[in-house]
C-alpha positions as CSV (number, residue, x, y, z in Angstrom):
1,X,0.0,0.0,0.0
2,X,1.0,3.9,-0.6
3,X,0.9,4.6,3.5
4,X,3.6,1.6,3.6
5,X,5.5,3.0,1.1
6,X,5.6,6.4,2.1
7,X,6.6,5.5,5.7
8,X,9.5,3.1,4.1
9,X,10.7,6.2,1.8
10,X,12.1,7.9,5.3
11,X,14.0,10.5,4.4
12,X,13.6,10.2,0.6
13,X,11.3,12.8,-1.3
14,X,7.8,11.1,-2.2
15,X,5.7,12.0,-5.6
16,X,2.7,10.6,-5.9
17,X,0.6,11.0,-9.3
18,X,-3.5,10.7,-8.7
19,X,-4.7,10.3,-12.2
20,X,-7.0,8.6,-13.6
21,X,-7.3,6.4,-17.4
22,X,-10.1,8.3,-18.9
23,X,-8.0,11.8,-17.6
24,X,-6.7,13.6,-20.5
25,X,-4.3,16.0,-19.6
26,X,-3.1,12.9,-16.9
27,X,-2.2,10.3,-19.9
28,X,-0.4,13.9,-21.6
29,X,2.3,14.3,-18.6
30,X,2.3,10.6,-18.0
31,X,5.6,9.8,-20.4
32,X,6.6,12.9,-18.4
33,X,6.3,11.9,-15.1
34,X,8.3,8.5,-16.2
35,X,10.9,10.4,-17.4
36,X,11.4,12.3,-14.2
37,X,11.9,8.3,-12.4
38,X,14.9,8.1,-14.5
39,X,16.2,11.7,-14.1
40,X,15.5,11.6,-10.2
41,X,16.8,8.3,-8.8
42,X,16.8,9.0,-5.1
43,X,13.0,9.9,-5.5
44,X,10.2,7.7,-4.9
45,X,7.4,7.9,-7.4
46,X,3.8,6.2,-6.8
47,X,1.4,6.2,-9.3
48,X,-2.2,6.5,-8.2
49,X,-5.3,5.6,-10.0
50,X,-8.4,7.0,-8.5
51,X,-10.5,5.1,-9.6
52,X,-8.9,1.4,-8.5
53,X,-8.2,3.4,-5.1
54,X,-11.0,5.4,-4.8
55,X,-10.4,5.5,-0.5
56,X,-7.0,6.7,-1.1
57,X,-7.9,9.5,-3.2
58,X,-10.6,10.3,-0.6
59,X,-8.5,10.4,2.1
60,X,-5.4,12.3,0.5
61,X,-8.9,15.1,0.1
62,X,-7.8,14.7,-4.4
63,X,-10.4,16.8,-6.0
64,X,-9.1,16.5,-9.6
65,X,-6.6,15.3,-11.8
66,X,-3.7,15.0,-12.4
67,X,-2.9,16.1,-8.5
68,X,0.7,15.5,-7.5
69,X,1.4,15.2,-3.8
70,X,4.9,15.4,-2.5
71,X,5.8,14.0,1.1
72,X,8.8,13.8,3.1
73,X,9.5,11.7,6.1
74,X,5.4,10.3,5.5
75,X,4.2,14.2,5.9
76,X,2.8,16.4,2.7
77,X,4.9,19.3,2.3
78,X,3.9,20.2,-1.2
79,X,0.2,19.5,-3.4
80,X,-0.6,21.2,-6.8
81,X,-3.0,19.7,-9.7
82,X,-2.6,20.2,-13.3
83,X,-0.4,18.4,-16.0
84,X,1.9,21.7,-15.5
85,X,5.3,19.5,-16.3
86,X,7.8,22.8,-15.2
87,X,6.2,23.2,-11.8
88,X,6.1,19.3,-11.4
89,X,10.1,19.5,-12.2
90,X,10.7,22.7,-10.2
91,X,8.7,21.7,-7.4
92,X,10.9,18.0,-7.7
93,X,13.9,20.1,-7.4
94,X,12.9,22.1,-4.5
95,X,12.5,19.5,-1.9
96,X,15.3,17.1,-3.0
């Protein structure tokens, strides 16, 4: 589960993509966001689809998509929405 994973991340920057498959703009910055695994080793990436985990979208309060959540140390310090592929790099950058 994403809770376990985020807990066993410690120290490590956490991204986690909520999209879903019939999301347009989330299947744009998809290749994107892949490409940002490769470029960013040391940070864990979680894909979330909200519809095979609707509870988990509920309780991360994900109104739309694509939302990326970042978390550090299993605590959010960073949420926008939008397939907006600078800010998701920038923001990457600024907490690693």
């Amino acid at each position: 589960g994403s809770p376990r994973k985020l807990k066993s991340a410690g120290e490590k920057l956490v991204v986690v993509d909520f999209s879903a498959t019939w999301c347009g703009p989330c299947k744009m910055i998809k290749p994107f966001f892949h490409s940002l695994c490769d470029k960013f080793g040391d940070v864990v990436f979680i894909e979330i689809d909200v519809d095979d985990a609707q509870d988990v979208a509920a309780h991360c309060d994900v109104k739309c998509m694509p939302t990326f959540q970042f978390y550090k140390n299993g605590k959010k310090v960073q949420e926008f929405s939008g397939a907006n592929k600078e800010k998701l790099e920038e923001t990457i950058k600024s907490l690693i």
